[in-house]
Residue, then its C-alpha position, 0 to 999 in steps of 0.5 A: x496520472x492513475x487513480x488509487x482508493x484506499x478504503x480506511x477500516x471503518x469504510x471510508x474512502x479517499x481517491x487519490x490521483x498518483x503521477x506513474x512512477x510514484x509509489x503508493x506510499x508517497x502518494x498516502x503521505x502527500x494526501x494525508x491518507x490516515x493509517x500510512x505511518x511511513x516510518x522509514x520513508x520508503x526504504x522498505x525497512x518498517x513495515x508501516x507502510x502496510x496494506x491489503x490488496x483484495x485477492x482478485x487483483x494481486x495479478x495487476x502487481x509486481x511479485x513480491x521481492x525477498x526484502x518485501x517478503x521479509x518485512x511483511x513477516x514483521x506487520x502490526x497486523x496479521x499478515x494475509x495473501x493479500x499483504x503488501x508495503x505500498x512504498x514498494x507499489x510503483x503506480x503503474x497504468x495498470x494499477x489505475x482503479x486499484x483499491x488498497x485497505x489501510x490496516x486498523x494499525x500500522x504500529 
């Protein structure tokens, strides 16, 4: 197991410990993180899954895929280099100690 924080907008944070192989998405919905909507369940089709990753640490994650990139264009908030779906984010090692921010809306 790995270690993820997601800082909430007002600042407030929840570290959660993600078996690998999980997607930071399943790991928000199975600890009630608030702000990760999850509408379609991880099937990469809503956009409610969205989160902030901080610019420095974009080289620990995979390269966004064509379908990633497409619903990113459709977030409730604004889109930033940063932006990424956590159900696409497989917990990894290297992941371990990653921070995400939950966007103030999801819808």
């Amino acid at each position: 197991m790995a270690k993820i924080i997601y800082r909430q907008p007002d600042g407030h944070e929840d570290t959660v410990e993600v078996p690998l192989g999980w997607s930071l998405m399943e790991a928000a919905i199975q600890n009630d993180i608030k702000g990760i909507v999850a509408e379609c369940g991880g099937g990469c089709a809503c956009a409610t899954c969205h989160v902030y990753v901080d610019d420095g640490e974009l080289s620990r994650l995979p390269a966004i895929n064509d379908m990633e990139g497409d619903m990113l264009e459709c977030t409730a908030t604004e889109r930033r280099p940063g932006s990424r779906l956590s159900c696409q984010l497989k917990m990894t090692e290297a992941l371990d100690g990653l921070v995400v921010l939950v966007p103030e809306t999801q819808v």
